[in-house]
VOBA-633700 format. One record per residue: residue in one letter; z, x, y of N, C-alpha, C, O in turn. Coordinates in nm, 4 decimals, decimal comma. Each point is the difference from the previous one (the first is absolute). Example, Ala and Ser with C-alpha at 12.3 -4.5 7.8 and 13.67 -1.06 7.14 Angstrom:
BEGIN
PT   resn         nz         nx         ny        caz        cax        cay         cz         cx         cy         oz         ox         oy
PT      A     0,7800     1,3190    -0,5690     0,0000    -0,0890     0,1190     0,0000     0,0900     0,1200     0,0665     0,1036    -0,0019
PT      S    -0,1385    -0,1386     0,1069     0,0060     0,0820     0,1190     0,0730    -0,0770     0,1090     0,0169     0,0509     0,1108
//
This chain:
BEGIN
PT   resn         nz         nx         ny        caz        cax        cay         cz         cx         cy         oz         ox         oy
PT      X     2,4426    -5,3736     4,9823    -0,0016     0,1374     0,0450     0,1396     0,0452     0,0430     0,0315     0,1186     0,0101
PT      X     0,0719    -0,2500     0,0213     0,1254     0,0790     0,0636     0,0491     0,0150    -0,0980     0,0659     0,0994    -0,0307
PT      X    -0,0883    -0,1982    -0,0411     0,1309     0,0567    -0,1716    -0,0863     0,1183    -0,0555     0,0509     0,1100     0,0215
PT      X    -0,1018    -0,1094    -0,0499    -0,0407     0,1768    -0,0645     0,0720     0,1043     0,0955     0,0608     0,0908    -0,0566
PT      X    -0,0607    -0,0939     0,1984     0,0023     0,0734     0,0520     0,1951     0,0110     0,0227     0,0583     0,1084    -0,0048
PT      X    -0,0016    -0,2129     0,0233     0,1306    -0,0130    -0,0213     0,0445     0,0539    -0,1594     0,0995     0,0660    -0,0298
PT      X    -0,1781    -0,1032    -0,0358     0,0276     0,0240    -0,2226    -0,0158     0,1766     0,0391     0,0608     0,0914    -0,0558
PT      X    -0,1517    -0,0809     0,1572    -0,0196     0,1930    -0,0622     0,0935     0,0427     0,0971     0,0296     0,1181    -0,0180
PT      X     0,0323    -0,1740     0,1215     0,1119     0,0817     0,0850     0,1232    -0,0051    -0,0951     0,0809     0,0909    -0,0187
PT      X    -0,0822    -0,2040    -0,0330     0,1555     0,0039    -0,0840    -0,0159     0,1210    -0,1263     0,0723     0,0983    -0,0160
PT      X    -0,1819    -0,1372    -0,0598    -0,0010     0,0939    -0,0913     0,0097     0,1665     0,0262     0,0224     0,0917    -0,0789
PT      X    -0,0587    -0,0928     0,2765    -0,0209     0,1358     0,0239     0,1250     0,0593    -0,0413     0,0371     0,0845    -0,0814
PT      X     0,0212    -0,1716     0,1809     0,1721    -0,0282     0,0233     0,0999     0,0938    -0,1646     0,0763     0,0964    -0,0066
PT      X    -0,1203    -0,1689    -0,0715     0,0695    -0,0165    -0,1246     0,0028     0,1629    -0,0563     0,0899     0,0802    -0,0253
PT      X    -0,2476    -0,0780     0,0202    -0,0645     0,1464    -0,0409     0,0750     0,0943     0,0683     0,0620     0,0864    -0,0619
PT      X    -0,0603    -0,0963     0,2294     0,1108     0,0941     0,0482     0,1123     0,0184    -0,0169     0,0488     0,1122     0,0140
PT      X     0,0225    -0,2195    -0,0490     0,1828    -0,0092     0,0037    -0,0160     0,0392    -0,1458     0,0852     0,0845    -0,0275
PT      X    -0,1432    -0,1067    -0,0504     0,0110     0,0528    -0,1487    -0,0194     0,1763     0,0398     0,0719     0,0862    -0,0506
PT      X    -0,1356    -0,0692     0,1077    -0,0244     0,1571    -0,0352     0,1025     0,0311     0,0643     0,0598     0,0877    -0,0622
PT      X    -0,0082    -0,1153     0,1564     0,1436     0,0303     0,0623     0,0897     0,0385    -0,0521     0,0605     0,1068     0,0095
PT      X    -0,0310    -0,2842    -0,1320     0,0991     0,0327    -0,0235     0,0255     0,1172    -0,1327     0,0924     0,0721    -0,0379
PT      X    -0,2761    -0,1117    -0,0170     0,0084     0,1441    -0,0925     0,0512     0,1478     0,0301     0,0713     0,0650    -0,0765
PT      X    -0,1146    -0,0264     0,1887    -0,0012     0,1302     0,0630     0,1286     0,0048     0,0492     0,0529     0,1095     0,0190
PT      X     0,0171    -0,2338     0,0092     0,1539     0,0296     0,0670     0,0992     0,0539    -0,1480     0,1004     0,0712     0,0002
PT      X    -0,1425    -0,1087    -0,0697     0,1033     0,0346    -0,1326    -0,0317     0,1092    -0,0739     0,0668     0,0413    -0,0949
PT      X    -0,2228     0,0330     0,1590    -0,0211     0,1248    -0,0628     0,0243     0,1520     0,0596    -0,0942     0,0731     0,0303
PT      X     0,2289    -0,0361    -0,0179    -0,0042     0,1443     0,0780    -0,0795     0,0678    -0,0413    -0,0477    -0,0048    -0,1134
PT      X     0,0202     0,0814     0,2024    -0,0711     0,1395    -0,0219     0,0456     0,1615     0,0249    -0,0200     0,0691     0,0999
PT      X     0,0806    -0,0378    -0,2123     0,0918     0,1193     0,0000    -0,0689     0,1784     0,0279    -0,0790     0,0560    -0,0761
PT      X     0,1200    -0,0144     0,1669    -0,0345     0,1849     0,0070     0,1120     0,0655    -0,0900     0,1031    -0,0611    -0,0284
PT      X    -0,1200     0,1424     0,0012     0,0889     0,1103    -0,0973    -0,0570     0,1304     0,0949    -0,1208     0,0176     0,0160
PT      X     0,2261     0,0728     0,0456    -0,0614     0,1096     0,0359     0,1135     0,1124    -0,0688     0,1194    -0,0268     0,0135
PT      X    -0,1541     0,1360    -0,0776     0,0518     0,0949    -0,0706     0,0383     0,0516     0,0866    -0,0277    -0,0296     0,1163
PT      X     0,1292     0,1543    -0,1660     0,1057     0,0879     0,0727    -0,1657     0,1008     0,0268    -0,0259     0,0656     0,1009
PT      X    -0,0494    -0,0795    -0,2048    -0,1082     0,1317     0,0198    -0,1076    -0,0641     0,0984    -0,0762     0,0761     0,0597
PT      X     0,0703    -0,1727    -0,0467    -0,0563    -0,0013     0,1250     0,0326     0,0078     0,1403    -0,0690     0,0338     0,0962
PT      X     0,1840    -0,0706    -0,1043     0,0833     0,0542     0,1291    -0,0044     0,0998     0,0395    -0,0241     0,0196     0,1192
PT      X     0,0570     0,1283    -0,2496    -0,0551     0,1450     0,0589    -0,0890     0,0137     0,0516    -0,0269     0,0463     0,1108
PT      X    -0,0641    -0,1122    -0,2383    -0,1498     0,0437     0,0647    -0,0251    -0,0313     0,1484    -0,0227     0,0866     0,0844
PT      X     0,0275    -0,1882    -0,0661     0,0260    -0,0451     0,1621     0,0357     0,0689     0,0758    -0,0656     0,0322     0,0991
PT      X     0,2159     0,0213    -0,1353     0,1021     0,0791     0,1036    -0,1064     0,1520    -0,0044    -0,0455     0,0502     0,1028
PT      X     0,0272    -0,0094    -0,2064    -0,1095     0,1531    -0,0407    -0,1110     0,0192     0,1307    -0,0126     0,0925     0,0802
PT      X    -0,0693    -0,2352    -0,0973    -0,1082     0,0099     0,1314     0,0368     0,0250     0,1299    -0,0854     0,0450     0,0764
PT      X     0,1936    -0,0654    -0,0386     0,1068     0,0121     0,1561     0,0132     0,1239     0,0520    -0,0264     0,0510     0,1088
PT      X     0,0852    -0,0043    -0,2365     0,0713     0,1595    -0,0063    -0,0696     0,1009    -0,0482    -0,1001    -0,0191    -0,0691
PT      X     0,1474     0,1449     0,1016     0,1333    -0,0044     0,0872    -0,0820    -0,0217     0,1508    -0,1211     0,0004     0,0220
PT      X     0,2407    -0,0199     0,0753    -0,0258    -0,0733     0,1469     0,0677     0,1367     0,1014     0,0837     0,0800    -0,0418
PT      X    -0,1204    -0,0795     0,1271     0,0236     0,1030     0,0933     0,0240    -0,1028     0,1842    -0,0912    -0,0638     0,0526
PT      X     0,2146     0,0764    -0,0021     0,0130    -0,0461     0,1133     0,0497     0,1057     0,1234     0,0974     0,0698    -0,0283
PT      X    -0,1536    -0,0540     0,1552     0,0335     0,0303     0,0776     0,0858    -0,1143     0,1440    -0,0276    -0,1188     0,0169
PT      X     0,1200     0,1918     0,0588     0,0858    -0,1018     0,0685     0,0885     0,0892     0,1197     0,0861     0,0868    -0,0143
PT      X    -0,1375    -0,1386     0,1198     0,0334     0,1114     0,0858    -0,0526     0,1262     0,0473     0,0286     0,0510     0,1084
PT      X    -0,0995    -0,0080    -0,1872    -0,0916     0,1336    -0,0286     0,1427     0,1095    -0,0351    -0,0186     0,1208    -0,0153
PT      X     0,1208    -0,1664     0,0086     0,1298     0,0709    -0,0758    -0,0291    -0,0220    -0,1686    -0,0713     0,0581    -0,0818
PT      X     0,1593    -0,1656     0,0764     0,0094    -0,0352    -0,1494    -0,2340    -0,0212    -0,0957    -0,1094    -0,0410     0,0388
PT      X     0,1692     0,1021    -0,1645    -0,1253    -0,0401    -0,0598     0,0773    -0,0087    -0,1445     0,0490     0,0998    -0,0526
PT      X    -0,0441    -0,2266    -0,0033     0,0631    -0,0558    -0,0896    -0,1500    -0,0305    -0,1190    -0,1143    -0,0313     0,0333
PT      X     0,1613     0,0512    -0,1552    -0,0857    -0,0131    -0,0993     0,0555    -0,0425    -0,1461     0,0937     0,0530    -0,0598
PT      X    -0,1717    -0,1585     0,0180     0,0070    -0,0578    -0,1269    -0,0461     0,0093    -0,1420    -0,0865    -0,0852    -0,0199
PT      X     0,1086     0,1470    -0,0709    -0,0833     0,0021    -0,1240     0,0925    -0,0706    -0,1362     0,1020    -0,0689    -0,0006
PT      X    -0,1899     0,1215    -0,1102     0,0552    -0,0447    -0,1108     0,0641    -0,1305    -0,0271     0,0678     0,0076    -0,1025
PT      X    -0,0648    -0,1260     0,1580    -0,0241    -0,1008    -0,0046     0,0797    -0,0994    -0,1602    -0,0561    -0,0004    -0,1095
PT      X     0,1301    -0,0398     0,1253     0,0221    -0,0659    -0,1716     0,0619    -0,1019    -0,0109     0,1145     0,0214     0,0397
PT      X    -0,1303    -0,1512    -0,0813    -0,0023    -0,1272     0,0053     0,0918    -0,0393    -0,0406     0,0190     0,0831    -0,0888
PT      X     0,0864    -0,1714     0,0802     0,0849    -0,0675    -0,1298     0,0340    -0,1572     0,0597     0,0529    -0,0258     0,1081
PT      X    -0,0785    -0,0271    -0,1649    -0,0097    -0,1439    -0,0166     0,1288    -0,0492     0,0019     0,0553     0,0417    -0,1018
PT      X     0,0394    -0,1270     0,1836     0,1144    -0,0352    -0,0026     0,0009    -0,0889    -0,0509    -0,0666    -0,0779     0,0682
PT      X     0,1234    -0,0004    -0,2068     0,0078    -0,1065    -0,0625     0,1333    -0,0815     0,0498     0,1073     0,0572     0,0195
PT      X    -0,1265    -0,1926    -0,0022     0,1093    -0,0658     0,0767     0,0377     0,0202     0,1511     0,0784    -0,0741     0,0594
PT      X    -0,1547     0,2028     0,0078    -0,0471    -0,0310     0,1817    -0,1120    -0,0315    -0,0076    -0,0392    -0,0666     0,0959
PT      X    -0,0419     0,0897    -0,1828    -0,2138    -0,0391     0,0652    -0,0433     0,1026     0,0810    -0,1015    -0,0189     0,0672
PT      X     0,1579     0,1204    -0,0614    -0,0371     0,0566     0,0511    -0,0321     0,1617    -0,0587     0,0242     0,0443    -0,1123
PT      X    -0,0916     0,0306     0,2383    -0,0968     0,1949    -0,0932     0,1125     0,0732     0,0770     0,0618    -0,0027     0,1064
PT      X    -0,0708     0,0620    -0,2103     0,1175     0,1370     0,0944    -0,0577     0,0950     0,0016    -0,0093     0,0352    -0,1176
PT      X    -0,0494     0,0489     0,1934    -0,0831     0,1537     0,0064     0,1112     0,0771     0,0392     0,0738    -0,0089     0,0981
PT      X    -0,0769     0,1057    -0,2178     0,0316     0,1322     0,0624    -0,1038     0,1165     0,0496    -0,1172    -0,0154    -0,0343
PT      X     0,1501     0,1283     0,1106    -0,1038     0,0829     0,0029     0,0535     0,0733     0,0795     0,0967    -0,0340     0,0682
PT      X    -0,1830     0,2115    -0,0625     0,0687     0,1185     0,0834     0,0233    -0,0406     0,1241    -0,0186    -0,1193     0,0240
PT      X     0,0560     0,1924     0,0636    -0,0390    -0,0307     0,1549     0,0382     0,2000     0,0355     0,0556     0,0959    -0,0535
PT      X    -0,1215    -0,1274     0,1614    -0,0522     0,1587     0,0800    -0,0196    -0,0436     0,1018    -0,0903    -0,0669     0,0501
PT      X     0,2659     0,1459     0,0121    -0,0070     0,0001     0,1485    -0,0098     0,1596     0,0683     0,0379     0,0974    -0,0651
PT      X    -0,0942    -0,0847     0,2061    -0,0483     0,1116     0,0144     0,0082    -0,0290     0,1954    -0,0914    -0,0533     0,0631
PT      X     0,2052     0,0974    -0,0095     0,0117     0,0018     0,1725    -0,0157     0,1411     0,0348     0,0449     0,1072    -0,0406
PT      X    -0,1549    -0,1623     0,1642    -0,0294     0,1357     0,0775     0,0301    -0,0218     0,1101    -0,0828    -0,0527     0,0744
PT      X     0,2198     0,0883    -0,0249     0,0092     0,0281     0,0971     0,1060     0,0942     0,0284     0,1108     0,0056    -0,0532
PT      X    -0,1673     0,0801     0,1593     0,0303     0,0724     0,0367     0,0539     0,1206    -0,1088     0,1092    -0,0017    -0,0568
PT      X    -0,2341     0,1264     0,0404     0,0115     0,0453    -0,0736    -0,0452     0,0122    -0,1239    -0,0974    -0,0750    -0,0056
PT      X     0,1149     0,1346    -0,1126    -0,1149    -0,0210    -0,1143     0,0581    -0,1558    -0,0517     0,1188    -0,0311     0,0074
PT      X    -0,2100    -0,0450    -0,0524    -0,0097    -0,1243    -0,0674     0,1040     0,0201    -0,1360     0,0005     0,1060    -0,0626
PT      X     0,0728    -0,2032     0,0320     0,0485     0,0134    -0,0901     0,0444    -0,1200    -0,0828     0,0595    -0,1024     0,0336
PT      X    -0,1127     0,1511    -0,1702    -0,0139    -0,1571    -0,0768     0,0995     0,0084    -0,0869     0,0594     0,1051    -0,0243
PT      X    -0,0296    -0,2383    -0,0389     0,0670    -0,0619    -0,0647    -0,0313    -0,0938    -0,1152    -0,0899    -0,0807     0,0234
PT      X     0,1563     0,0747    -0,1638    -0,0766    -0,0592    -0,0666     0,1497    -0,0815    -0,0683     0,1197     0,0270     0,0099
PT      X    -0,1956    -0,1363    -0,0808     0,0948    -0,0917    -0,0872    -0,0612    -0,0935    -0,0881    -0,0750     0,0406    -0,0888
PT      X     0,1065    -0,1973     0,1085    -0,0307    -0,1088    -0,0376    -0,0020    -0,1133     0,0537     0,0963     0,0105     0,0760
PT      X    -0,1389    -0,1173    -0,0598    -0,0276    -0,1427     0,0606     0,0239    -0,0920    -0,1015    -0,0058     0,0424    -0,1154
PT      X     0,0281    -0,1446     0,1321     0,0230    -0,1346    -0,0629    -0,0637    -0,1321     0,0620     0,0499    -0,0388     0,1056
PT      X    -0,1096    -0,0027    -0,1367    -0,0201    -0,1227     0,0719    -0,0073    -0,1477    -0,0830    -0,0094     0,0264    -0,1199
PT      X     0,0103    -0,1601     0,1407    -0,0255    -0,0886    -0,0999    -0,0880    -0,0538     0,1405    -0,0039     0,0271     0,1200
PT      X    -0,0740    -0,1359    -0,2321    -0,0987    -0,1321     0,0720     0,0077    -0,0909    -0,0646     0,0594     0,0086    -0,1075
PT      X    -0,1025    -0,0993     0,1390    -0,0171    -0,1282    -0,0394    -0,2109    -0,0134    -0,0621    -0,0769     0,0936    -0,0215
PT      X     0,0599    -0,1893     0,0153    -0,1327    -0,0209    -0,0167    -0,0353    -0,1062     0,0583     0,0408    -0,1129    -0,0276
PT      X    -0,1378     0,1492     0,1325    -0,0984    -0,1063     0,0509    -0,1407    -0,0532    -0,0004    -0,0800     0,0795     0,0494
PT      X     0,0034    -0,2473    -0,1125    -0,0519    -0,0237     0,0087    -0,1088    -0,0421     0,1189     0,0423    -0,0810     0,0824
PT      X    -0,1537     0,1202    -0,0695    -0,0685    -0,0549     0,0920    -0,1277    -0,0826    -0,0555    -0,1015     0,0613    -0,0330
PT      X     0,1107    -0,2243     0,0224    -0,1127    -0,0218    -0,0429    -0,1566     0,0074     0,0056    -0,0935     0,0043    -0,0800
PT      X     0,1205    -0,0054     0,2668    -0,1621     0,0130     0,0486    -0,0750     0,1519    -0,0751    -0,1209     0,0171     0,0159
PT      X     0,1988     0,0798    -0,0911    -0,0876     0,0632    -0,0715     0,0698     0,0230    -0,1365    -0,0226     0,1143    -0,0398
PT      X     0,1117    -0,1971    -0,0569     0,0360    -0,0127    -0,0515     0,0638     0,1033    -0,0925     0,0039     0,0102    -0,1226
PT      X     0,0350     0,0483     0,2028     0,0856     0,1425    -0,0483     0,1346     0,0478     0,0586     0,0273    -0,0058     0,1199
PT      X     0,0520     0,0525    -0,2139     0,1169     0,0545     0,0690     0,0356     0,0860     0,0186    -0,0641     0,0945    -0,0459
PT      X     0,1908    -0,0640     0,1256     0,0042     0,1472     0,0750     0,1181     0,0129     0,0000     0,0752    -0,0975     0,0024
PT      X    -0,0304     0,2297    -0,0051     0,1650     0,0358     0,0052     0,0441    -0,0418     0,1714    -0,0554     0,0241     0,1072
PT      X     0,1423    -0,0746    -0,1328     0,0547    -0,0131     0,1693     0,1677    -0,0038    -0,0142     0,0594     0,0133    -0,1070
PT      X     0,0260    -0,0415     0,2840     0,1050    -0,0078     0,0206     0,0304     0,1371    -0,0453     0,0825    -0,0163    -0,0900
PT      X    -0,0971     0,1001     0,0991     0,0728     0,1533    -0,0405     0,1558     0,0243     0,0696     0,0279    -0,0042     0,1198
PT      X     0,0244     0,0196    -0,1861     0,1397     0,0347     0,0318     0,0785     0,1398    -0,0194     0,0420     0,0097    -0,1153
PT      X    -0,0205     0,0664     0,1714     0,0705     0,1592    -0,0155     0,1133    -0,0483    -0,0998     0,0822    -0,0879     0,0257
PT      X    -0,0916     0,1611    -0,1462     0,1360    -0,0343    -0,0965     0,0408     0,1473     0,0089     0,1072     0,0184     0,0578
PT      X    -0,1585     0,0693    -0,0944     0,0476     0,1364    -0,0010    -0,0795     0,1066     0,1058    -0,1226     0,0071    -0,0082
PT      X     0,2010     0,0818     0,1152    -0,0912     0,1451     0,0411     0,1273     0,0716    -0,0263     0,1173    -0,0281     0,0246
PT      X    -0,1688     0,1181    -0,0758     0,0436     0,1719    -0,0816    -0,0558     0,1108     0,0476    -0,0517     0,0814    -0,0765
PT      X     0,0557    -0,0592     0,2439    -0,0612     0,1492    -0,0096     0,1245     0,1295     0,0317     0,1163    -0,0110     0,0387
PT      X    -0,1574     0,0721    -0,0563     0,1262     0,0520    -0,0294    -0,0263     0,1479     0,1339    -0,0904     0,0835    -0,0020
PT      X     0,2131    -0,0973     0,1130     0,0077     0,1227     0,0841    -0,0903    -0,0589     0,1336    -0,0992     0,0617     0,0387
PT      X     0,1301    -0,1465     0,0054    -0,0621    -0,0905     0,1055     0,0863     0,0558     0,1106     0,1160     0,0195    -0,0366
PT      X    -0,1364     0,0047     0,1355     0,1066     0,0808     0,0937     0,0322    -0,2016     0,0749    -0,0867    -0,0869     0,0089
PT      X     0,2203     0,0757     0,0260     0,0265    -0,1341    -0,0233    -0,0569    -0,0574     0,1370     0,0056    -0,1223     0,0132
PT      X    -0,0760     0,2207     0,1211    -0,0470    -0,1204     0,0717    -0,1218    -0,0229    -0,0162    -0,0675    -0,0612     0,0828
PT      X     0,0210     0,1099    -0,1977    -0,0976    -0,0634    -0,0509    -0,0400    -0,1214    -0,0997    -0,1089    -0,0472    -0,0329
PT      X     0,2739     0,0096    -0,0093    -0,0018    -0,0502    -0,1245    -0,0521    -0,1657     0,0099    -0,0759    -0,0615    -0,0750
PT      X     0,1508     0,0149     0,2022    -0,0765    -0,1322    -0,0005    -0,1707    -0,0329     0,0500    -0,0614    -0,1044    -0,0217
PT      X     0,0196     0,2050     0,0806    -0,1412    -0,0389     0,0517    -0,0323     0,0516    -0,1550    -0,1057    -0,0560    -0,0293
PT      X     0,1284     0,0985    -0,0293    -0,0804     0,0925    -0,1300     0,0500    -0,1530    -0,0924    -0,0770    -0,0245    -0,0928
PT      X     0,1567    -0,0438     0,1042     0,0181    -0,1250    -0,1271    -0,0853    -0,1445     0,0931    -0,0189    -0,1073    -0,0573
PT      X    -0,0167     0,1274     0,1797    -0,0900    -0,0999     0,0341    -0,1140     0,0342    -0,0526    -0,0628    -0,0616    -0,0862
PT      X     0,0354     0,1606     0,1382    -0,1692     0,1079    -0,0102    -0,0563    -0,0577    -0,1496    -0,1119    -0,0488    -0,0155
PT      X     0,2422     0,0696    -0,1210     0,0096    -0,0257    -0,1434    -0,0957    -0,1286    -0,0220    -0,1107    -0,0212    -0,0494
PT      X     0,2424    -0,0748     0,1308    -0,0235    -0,1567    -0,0587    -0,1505    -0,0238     0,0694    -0,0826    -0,0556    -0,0724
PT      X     0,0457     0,0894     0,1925    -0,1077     0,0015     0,0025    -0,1585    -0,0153    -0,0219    -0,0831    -0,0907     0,0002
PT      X     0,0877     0,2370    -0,0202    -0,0615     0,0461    -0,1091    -0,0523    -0,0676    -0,1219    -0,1141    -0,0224    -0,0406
PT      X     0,2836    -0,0139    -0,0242    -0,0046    -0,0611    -0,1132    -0,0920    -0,1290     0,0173    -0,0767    -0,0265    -0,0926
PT      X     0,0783    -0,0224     0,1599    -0,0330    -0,1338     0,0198    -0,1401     0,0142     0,0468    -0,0816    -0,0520    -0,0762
PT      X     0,0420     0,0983     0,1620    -0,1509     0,0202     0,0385    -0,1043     0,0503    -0,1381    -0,1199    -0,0145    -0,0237
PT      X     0,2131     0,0677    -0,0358    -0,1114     0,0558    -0,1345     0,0002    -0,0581    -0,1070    -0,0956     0,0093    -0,0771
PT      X     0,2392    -0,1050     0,0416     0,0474    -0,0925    -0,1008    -0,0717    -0,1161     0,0397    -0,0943    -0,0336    -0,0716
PT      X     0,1298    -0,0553     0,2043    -0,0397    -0,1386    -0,0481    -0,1127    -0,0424    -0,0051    -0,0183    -0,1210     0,0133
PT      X    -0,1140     0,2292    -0,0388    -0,1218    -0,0752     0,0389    -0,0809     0,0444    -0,1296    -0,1231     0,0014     0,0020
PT      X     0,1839     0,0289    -0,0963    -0,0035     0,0673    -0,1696    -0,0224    -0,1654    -0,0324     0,0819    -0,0918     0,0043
PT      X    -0,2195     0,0916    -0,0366    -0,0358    -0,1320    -0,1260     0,0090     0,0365    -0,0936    -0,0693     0,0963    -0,0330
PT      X     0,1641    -0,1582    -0,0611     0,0533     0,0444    -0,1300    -0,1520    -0,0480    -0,1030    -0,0678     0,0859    -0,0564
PT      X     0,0422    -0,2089     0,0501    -0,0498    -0,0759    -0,0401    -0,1065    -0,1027     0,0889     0,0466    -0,0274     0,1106
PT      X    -0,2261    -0,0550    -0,1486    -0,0402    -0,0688     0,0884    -0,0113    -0,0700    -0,1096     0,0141     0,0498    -0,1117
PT      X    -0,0440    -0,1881     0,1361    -0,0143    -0,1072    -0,1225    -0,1959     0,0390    -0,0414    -0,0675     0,0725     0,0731
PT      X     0,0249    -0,1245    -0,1717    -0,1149     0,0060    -0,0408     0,0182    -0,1441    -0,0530     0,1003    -0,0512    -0,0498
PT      X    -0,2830    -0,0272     0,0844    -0,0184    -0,0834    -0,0946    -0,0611    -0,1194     0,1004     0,0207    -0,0128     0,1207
PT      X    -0,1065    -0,0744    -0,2131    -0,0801    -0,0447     0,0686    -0,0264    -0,2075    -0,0267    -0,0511    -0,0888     0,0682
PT      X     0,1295     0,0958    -0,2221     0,0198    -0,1108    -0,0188     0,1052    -0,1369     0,0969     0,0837     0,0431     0,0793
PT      X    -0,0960    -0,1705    -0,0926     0,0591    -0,0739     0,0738     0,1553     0,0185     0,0039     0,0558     0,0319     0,1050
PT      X     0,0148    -0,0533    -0,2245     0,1365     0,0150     0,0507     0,0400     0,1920    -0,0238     0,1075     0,0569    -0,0186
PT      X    -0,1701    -0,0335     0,0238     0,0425     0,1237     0,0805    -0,0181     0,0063     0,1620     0,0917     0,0395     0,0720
PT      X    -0,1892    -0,0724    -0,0326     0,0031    -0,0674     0,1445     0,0916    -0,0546     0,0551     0,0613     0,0525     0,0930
PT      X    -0,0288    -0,1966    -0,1521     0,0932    -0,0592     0,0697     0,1553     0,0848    -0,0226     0,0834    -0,0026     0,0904
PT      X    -0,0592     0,0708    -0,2112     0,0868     0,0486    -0,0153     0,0770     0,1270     0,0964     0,1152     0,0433    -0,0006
PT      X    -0,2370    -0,0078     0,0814     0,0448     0,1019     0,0898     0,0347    -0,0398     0,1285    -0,0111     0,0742     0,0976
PT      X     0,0700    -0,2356    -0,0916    -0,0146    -0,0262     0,0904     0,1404     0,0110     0,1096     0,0205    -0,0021     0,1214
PT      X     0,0762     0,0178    -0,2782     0,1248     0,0072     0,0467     0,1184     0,0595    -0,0903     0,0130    -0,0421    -0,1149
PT      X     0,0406     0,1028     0,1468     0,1077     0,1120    -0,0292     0,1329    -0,0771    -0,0570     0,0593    -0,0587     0,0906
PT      X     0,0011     0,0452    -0,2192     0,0663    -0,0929    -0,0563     0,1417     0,0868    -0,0018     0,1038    -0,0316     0,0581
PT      X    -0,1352     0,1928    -0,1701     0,1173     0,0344    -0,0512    -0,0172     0,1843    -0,0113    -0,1038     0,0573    -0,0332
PT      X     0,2203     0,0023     0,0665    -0,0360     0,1443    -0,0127     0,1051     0,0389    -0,0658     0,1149    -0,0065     0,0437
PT      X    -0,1601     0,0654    -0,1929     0,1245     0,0707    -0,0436    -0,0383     0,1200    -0,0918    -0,1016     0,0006    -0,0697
PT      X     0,2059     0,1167     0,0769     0,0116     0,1064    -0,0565     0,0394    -0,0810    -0,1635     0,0718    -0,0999    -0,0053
PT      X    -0,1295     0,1607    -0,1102     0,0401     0,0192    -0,1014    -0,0681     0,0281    -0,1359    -0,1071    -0,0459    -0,0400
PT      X     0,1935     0,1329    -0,0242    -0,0726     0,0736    -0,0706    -0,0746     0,1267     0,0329    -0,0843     0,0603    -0,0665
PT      X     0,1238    -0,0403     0,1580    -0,0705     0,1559     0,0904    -0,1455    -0,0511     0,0302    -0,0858     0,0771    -0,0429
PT      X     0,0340    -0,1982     0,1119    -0,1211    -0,0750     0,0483     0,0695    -0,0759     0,1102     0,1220    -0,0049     0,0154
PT      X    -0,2057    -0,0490     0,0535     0,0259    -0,0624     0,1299    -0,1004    -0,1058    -0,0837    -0,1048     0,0241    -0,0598
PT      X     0,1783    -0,1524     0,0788    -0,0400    -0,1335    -0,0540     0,0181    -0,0795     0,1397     0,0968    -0,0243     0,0720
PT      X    -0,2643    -0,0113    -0,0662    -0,0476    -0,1268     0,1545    -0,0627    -0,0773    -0,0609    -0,0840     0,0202    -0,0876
PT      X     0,1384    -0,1564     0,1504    -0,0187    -0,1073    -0,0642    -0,0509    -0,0779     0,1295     0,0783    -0,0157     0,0937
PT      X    -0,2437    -0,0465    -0,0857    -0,0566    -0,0627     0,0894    -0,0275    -0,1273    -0,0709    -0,0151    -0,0204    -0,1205
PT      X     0,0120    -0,0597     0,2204    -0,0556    -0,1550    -0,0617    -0,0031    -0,0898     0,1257     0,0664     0,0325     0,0984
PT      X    -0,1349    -0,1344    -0,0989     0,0567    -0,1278     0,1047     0,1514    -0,0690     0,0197     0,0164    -0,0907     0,0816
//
């Protein structure tokens, strides 16, 4: 009874480290398009922020471009600034820039734009002591409405797709796709 029972632990043994090492040599690749990224960024926008009960800063039009050789999204999009104080409100309009990075979260196996960074604000006629609370107010903004955009969630139900989501290997822009590469 102990050797059977020792013969089926080893064999358990074997069966496992084999599937291991199968599954360790098989990545499991995402491809996410530049058009899904809009689409993504589309559901967000446009975004409307208030700050101070002065400034009310607003986001639309939204448009993606894929940085090949950073890994990283660059959004452009309008921005609409509009201070009331003292006196009639008076707005301002331009452009924003921002890039992100992309972040995985496995416990629901989907990713999300994150790390937002101010690359460009363009509004144009900012009376100047307004100009730096109005480029915080920006990055902000940017970031509260950017990093929580799931570009993409994984689907699928088979085994090494399972294990495959278990860990985050490789992220790269190319070809106008964001190429993620998961595996053990």
């Amino acid at each position: 009874m102990k050797k059977r029972a020792l013969l089926f632990l080893v064999v358990l043994c074997l069966v496992l480290a084999g599937g291991w090492l199968w599954l360790r040599g098989k990545p499991f690749t995402v491809r996410i398009s530049q058009r899904q990224v809009d689409q993504a960024l589309a559901e967000r926008f446009p975004m409307q922020q208030t700050h101070l009960m002065i400034f009310d800063l607003s986001y639309e039009n939204p448009v993606a471009e894929l940085l090949e050789g950073e890994d990283r999204v660059r959004v452009g999009m309008d921005a609409r600034l509009t201070i009331g104080l003292g006196g009639e409100p008076r707005t301002f309009t331009g452009g924003a820039t921002v890039t992100t990075s992309v972040r995985y979260e496995p416990e629901t196996f989907s990713f999300f734009l994150s790390d937002v960074e101010m690359e460009r604000l363009e509004i144009e006629g900012i009376p100047s002591q307004y100009t730096d609370q109005a480029g915080r107010l920006a990055l902000l903004a940017a970031r509260e409405t950017i990093e929580e955009i799931r570009v993409y969630q994984i689907q699928g139900v088979d085994a090494k797709t399972r294990a495959a989501k278990m860990v985050l290997k490789n992220i790269q822009v190319k070809n106008q796709t964001i190429h993620i590469t998961l595996g053990l």
